[in-house]
Backbone bond lengths (Angstrom), bond angles and torsions (degrees), N, CA, C in turn:
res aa  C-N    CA-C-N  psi(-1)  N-CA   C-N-CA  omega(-1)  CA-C   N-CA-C  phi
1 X - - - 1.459 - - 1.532 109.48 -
2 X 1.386 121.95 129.08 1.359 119.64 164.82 1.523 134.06 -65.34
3 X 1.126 121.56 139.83 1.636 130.17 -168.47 0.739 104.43 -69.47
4 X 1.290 120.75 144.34 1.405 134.12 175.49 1.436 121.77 -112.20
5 X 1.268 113.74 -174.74 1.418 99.79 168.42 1.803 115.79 -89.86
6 X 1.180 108.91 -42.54 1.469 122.99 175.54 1.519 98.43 -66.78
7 X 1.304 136.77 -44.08 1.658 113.43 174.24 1.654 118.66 -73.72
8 X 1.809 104.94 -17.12 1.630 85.12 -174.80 1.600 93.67 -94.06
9 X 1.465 144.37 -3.35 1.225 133.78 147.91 1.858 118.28 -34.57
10 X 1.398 93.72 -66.32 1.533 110.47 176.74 1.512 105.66 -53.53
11 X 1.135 127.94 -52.59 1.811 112.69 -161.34 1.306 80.89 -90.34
12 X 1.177 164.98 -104.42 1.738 131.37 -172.41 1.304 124.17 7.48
13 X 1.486 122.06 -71.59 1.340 109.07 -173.30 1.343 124.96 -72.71
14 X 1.746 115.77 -21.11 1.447 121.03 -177.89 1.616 101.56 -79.09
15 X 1.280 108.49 -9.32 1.948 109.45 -169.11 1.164 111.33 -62.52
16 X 1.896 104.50 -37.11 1.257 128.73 -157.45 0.949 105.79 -110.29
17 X 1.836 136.01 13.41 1.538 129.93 157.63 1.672 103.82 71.26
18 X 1.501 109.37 16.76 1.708 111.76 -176.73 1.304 101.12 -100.24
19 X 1.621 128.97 122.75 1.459 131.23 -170.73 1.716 106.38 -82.84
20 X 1.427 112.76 150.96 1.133 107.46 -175.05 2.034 110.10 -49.96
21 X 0.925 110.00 -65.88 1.558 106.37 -166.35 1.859 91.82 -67.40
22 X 1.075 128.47 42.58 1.608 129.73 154.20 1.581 104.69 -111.95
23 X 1.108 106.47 -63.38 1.431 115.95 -179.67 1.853 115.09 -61.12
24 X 1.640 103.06 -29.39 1.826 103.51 169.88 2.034 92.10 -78.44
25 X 1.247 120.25 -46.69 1.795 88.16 -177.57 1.606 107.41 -69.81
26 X 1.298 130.29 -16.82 1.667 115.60 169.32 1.636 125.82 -54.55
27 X 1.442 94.90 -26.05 1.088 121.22 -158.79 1.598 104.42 -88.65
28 X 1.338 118.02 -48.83 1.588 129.31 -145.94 1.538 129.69 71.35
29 X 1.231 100.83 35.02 1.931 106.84 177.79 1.690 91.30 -129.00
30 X 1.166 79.12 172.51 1.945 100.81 175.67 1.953 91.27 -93.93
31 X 1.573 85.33 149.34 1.555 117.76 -172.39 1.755 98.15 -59.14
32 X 1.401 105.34 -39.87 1.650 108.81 175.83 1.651 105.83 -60.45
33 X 1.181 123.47 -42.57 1.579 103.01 -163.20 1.711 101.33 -80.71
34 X 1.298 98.49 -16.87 1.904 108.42 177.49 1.910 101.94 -58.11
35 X 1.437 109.21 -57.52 1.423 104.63 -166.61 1.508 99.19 -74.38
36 X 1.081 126.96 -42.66 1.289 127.33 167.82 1.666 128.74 -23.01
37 X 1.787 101.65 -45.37 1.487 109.54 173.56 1.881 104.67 -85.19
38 X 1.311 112.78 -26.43 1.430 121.28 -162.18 1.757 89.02 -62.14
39 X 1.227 110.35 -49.40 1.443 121.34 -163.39 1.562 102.97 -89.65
40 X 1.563 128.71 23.96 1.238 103.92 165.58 1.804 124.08 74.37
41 X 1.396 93.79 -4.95 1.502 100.51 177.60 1.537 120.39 -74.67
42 X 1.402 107.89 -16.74 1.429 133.30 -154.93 1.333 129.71 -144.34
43 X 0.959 116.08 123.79 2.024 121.49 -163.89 1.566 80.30 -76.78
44 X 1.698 92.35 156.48 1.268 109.23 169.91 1.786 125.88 -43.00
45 X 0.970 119.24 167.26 1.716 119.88 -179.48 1.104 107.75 -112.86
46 X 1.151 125.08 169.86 1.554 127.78 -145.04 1.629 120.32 -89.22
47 X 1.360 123.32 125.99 1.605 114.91 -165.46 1.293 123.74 -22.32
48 X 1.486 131.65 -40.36 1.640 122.52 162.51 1.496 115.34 -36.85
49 X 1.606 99.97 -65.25 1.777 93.06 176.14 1.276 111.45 -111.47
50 X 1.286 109.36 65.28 1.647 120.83 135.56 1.851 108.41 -114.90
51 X 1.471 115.51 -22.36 1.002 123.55 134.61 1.283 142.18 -9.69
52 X 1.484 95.52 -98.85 1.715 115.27 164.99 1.754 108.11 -53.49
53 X 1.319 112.04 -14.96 1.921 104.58 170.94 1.048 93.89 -54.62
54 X 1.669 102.96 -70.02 1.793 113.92 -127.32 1.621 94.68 -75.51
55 X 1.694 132.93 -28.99 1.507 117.22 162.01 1.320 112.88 -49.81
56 X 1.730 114.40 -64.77 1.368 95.48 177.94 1.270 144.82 -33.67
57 X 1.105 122.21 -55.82 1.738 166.29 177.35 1.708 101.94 -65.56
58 X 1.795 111.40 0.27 1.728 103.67 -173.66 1.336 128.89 28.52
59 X 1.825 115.17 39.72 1.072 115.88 -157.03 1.466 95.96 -91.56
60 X 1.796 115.55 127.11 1.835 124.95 152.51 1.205 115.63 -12.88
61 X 1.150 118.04 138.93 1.512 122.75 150.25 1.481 135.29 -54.44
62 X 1.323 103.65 13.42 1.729 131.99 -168.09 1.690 107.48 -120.66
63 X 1.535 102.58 -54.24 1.425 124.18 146.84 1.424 126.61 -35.98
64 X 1.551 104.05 -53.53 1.667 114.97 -158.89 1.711 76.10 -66.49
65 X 1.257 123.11 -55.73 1.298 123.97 -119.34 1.984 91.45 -89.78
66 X 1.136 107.55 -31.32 1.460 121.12 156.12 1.581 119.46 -39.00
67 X 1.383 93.93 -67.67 1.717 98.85 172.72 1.414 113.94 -64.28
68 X 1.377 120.18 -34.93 1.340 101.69 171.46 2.002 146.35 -77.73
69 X 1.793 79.48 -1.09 1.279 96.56 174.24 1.596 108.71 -89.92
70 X 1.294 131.22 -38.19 1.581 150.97 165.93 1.205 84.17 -53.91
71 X 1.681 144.31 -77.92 1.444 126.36 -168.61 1.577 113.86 -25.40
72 X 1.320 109.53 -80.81 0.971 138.81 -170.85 2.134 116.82 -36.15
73 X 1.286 97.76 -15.80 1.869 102.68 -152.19 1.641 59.62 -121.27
74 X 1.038 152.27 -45.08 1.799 136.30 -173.69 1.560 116.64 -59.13
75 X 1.442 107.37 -21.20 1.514 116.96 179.91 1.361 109.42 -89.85
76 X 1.423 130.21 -18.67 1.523 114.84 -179.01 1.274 119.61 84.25
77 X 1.723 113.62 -40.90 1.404 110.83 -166.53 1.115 129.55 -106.62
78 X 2.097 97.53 -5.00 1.322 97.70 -165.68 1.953 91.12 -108.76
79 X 1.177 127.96 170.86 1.379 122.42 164.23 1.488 112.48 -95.96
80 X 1.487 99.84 -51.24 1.678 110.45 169.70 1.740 120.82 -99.76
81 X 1.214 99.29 160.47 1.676 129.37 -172.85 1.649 94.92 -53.55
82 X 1.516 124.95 128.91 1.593 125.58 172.17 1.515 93.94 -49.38
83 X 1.299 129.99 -71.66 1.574 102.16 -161.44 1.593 131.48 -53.92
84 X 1.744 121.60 -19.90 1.043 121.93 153.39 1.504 130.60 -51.14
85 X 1.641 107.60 -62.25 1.549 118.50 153.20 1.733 114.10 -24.64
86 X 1.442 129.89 -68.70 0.921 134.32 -155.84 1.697 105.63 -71.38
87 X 1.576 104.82 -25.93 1.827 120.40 -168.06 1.895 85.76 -71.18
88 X 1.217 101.01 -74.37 1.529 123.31 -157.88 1.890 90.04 -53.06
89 X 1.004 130.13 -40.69 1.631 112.27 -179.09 1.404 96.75 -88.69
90 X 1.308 158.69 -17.06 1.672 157.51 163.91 1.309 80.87 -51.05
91 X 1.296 156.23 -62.04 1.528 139.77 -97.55 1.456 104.34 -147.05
92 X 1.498 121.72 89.58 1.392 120.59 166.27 1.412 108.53 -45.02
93 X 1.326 130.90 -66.34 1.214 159.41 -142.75 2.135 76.55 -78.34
94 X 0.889 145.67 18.51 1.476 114.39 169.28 1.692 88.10 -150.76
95 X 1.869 125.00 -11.04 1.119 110.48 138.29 1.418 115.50 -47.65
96 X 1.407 130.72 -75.54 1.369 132.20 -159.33 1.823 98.69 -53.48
97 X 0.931 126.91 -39.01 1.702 117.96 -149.79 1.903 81.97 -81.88
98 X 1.580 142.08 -30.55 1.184 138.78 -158.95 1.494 96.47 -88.91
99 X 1.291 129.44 -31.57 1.355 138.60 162.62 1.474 119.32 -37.03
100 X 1.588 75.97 -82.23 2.065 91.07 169.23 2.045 112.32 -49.15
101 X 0.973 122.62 -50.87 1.125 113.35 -169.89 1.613 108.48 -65.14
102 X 1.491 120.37 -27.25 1.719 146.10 176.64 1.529 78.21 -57.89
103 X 1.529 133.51 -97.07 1.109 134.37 168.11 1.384 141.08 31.77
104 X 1.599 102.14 -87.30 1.261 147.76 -139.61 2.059 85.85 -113.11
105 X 1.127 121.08 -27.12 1.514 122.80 174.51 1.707 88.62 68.74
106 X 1.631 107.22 62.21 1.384 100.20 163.01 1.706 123.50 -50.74
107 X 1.860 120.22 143.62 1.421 113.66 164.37 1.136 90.43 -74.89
108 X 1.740 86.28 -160.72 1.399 123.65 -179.57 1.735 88.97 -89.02
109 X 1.206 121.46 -72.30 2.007 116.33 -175.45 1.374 98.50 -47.90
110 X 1.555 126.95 -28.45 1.670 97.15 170.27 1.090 118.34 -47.01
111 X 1.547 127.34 -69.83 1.071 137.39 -149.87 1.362 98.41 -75.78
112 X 1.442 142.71 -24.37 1.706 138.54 170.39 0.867 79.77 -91.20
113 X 0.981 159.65 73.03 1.835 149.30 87.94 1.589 101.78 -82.30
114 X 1.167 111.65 -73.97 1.574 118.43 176.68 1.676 108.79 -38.03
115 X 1.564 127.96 -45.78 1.233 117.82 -172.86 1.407 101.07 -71.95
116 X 1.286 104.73 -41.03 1.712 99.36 -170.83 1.766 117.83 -57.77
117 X 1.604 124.61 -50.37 0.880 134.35 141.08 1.366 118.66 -14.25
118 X 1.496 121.63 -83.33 1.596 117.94 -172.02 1.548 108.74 -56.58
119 X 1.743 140.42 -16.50 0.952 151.07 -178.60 1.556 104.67 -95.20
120 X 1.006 118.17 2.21 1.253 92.35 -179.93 1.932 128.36 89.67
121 X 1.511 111.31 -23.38 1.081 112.82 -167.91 1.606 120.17 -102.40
């Protein structure tokens, strides 16, 4: 079965022995709009508290970045994760480089060249 955003909320919060109405007062929502997203009833909530999850929830930076892609595919409207959205419009300089690669008919080893490069590896 594919992950969701409301199930990888849930196996997060049950990982961590945090009950739903613990993690809705960490949060500042009612325990209903919590099961509500757990169950798929509900597109993700808005980058502040997807935020306040992933502190709560001590979620990785592998994690964070997980949940924020599952956010994102729960809304329908967006294609990419708000903090990408928010990077890619901050950043002339990564408009132009997404252009050129649009362009240029970037691969897939293009761009793992480029990651590897900016990493170091």
């Amino acid at each position: 079965m594919e992950k969701t955003f409301g199930s990888f909320i849930f196996e997060k919060r049950t990982q961590k022995h945090i009950s739903l109405r613990g993690l809705a007062d960490m949060i500042d929502v009612s325990p209903v709009y919590v099961s509500s997203i757990e169950k798929g009833k509900r597109a993700a909530p808005t980058y502040p508290v997807l935020m306040k999850i992933a502190n709560s929830l001590l979620l990785s930076d592998d994690e964070k970045v997980l949940m924020l892609d599952l956010a994102a595919k729960s809304k329908n409207t967006l294609t990419l994760a708000e903090d990408l959205l928010t990077y890619i419009n901050d950043n002339e300089f990564v408009h132009r480089a997404l252009r050129t690669a649009k362009k240029c008919n970037a691969t897939d080893e293009d761009w793992q060249d480029f990651i590897d490069r900016l990493t170091g590896k």
